[in-house]
C-alpha positions in Angstrom: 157.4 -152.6 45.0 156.6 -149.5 43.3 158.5 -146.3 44.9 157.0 -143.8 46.7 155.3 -140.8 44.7 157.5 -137.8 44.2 157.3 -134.1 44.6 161.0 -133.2 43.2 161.6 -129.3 43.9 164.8 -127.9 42.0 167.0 -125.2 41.0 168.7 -126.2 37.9 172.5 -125.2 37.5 175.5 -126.6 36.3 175.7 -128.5 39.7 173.1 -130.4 39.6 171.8 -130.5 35.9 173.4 -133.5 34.8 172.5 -135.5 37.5 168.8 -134.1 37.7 168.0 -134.7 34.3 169.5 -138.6 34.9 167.2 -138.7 37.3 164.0 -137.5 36.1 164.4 -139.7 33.5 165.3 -142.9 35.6 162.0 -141.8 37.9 159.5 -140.0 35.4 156.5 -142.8 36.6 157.3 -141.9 40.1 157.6 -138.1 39.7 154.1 -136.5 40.9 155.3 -132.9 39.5 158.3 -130.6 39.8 158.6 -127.3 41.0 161.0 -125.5 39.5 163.0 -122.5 41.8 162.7 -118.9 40.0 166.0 -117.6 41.6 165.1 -114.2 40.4 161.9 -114.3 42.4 161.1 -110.9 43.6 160.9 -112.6 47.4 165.0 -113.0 47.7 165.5 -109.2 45.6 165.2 -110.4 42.1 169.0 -110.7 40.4 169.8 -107.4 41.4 169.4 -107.8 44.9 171.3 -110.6 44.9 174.3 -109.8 43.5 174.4 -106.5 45.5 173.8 -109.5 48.7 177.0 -111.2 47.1 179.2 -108.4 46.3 178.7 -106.8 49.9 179.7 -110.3 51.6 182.5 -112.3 49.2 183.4 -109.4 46.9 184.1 -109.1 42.9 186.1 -112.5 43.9 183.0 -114.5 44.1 181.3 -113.3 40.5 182.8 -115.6 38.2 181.8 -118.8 40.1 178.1 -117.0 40.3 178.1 -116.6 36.4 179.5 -120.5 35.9 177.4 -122.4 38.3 174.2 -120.0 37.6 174.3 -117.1 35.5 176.1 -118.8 31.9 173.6 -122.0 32.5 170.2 -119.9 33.3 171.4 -117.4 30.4 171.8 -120.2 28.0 169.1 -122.3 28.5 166.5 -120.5 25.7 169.0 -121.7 23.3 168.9 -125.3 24.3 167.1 -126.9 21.5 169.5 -124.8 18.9 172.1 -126.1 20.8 171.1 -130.1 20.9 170.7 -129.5 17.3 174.1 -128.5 16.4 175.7 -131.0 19.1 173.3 -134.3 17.7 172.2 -134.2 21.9 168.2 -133.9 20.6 166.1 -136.5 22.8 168.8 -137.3 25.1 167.6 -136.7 28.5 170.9 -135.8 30.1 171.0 -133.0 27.5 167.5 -131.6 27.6 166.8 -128.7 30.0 164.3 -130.0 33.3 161.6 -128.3 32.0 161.5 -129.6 28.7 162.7 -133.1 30.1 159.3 -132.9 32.3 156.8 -131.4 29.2 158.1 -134.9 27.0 157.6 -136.7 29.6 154.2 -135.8 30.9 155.5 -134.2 34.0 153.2 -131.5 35.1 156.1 -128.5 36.2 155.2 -125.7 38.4 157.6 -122.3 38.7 158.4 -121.7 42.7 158.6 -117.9 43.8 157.6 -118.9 47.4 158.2 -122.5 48.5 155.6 -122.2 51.1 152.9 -120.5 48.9 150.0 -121.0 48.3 150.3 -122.5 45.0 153.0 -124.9 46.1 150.7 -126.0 49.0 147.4 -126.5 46.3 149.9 -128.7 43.8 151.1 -130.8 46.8 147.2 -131.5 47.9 146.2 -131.5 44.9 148.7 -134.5 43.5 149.1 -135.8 46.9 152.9 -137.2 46.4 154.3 -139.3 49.4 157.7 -137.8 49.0 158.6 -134.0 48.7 162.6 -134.6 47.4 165.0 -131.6 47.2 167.8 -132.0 44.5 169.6 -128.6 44.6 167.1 -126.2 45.8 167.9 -123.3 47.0 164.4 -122.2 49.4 163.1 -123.3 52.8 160.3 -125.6 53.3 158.2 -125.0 56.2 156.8 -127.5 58.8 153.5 -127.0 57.6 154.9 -127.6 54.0 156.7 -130.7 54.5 153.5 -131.9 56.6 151.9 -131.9 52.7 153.7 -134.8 51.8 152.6 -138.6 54.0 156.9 -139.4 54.1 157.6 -135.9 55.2 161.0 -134.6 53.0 164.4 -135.8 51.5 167.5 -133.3 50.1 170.5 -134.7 48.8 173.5 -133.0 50.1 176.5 -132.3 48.1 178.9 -132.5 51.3 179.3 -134.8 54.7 176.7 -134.0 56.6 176.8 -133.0 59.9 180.1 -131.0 58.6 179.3 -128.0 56.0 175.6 -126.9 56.6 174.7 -124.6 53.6 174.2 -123.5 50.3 178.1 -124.2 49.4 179.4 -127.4 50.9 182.2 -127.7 48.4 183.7 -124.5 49.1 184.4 -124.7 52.9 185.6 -128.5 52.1 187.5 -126.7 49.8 189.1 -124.4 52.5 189.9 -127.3 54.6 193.6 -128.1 55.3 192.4 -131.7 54.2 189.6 -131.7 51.7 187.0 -133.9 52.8 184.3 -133.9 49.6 181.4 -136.3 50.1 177.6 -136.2 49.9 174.7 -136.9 51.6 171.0 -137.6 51.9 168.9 -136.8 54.8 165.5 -136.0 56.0 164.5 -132.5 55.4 164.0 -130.3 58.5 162.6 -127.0 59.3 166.4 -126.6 60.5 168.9 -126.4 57.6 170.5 -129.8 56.7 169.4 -130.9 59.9 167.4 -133.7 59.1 168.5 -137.4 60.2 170.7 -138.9 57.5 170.4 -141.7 55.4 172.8 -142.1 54.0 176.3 -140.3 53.1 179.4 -141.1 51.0 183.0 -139.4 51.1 184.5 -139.1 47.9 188.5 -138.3 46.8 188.6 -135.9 44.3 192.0 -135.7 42.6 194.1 -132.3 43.7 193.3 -129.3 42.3 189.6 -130.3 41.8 187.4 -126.8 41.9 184.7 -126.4 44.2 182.7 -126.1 41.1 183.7 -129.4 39.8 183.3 -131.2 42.9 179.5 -130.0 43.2 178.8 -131.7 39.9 180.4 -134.6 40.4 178.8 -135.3 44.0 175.4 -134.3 43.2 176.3 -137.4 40.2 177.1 -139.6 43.1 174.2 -138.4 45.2 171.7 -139.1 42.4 173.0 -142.7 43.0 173.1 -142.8 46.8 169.2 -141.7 46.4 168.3 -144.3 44.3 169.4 -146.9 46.9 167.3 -144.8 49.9 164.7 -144.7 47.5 164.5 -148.3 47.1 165.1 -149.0 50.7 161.9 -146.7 51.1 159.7 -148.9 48.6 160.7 -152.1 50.1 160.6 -151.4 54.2 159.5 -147.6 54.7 161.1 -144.5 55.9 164.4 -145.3 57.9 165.3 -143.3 61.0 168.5 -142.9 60.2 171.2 -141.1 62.0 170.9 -138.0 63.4 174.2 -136.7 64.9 174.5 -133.2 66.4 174.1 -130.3 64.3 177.1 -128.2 63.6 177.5 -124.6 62.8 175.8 -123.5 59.3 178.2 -122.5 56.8 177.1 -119.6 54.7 178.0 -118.1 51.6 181.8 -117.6 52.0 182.9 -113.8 52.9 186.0 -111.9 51.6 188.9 -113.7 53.9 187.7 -117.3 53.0 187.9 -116.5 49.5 191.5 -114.6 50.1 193.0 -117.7 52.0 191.3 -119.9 49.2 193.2 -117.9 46.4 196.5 -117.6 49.0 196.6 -121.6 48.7 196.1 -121.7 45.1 192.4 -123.6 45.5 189.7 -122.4 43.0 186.0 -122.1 43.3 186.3 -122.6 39.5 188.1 -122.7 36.0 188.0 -122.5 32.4 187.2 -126.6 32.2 183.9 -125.5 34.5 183.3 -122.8 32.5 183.1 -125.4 29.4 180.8 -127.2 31.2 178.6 -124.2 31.8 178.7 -123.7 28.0 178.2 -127.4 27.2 175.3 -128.6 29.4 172.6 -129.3 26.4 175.8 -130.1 24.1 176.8 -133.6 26.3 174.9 -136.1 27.0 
């Protein structure tokens, strides 16, 4: 059976831009449109704001991670097609910025200031996708938003859900006496990572693994874990799935999580990461 109609709403970064290209690829018949997240929308302060947000909570600490995961890869991505060039990565879909991905591939894309805007809600009635699918996304979707699409919402979580509610699952695993990396995907729910889950996966990640690393590699293996609830979907319809009590969010991480973090010798990122940042339309 065919799967259901997609709405696929992203915020591309080194985390997730691998894995989100792979997928829009694998799924461009089923892909109704994709709205891409402006994180310089003048709703959450513009860049400015943000960083002055950042530097009042975590410190100068929490900077370089910024830049890798989504300064270096939003800064770079004009140069893309100069840089698939030079690297022979021209057509491969791994290596081709979302945006451009979609415009090959007949993808209409739409740029999200306002998740719950108007122009989101038009696009959504106007395609009328069964599915609205959150791969790395960093805004809120309202009730009445998610009531747009007939199968409601799906995010894929790059940590084990109930555990790590948040923006930065793979830093407070990170922080854990024990690691515990995983991912998972769940309904989405007016709640953050709230949703009943679907399914979820721990992972080991070797020692020394950044928190950096571990977000691209799980957001890999979710892209994978949502192809099988996708399928599951097509065949018998939205599971229920599990929904377990909901823990305490997990924010951005404040000064003393990133102190014990350094005290222990664990990294939110490193010069390998920082390759990757440079590298995403180089590898394919």
């Amino acid at each position: 059976m065919p799967g259901p109609r997609l709405a696929l709403f992203v915020l591309e970064a080194l985390p997730n831009a691998w894995a989100v290209r792979r997928f829009v690829a694998d799924h461009a018949d089923e892909i109704a449109f994709v709205g891409l997240s402006n994180a310089e929308r003048p709703g959450s302060g513009g860049l400015a704001g943000q960083v002055r947000r950042h530097l009042a909570r975590s410190g100068p600490a929490f900077l370089p991670y910024l830049a890798v995961n989504f300064g270096l890869p939003d800064l770079l991505a004009p140069l893309a097609g100069l840089t698939q060039l030079l690297a022979g990565t021209s057509g491969q879909a791994a290596a081709t910025p979302v945006k451009s991905l979609c415009a090959k591939l007949g993808i209409p894309t739409l740029v999200v200031d306002d998740v719950n805007g108007a122009e989101v809600g038009e696009m959504l009635r106007r395609h009328a996708p069964d599915l609205i699918l959150a791969f790395h996304f960093d805004q809120i979707f309202s009730a009445e938003t998610l009531g747009l699409a007939r199968l409601g919402g799906l995010n894929v979580h790059p940590g084990l859900l109930p555990r790590h509610r948040g923006p930065v699952p793979t830093i407070h695993a990170l922080a854990e006496d024990e690691p515990a990396f995983g991912v998972t995907v769940h309904r989405l729910a007016v709640e953050i990572d709230a949703g009943a889950i679907l399914a979820r996966e721990a992972a080991a990640l070797p020692a020394g693994t950044t928190a950096s690393h571990a977000s691209v590699v799980l957001h890999e293996r979710g892209r994978l874990l949502l192809d099988g609830v996708l399928a599951t979907i097509a065949d018998t319809g939205m599971p229920e799935g599990e929904r377990p009590p909901v823990l305490p969010y997990c924010p951005f991480p404040d000064r003393a999580l990133l102190a014990d973090l350094r005290r222990r010798g664990r990294k939110l990122t490193d010069a390998a990461d920082l390759r990757d940042a440079l590298t995403l339309s180089a590898r394919a």
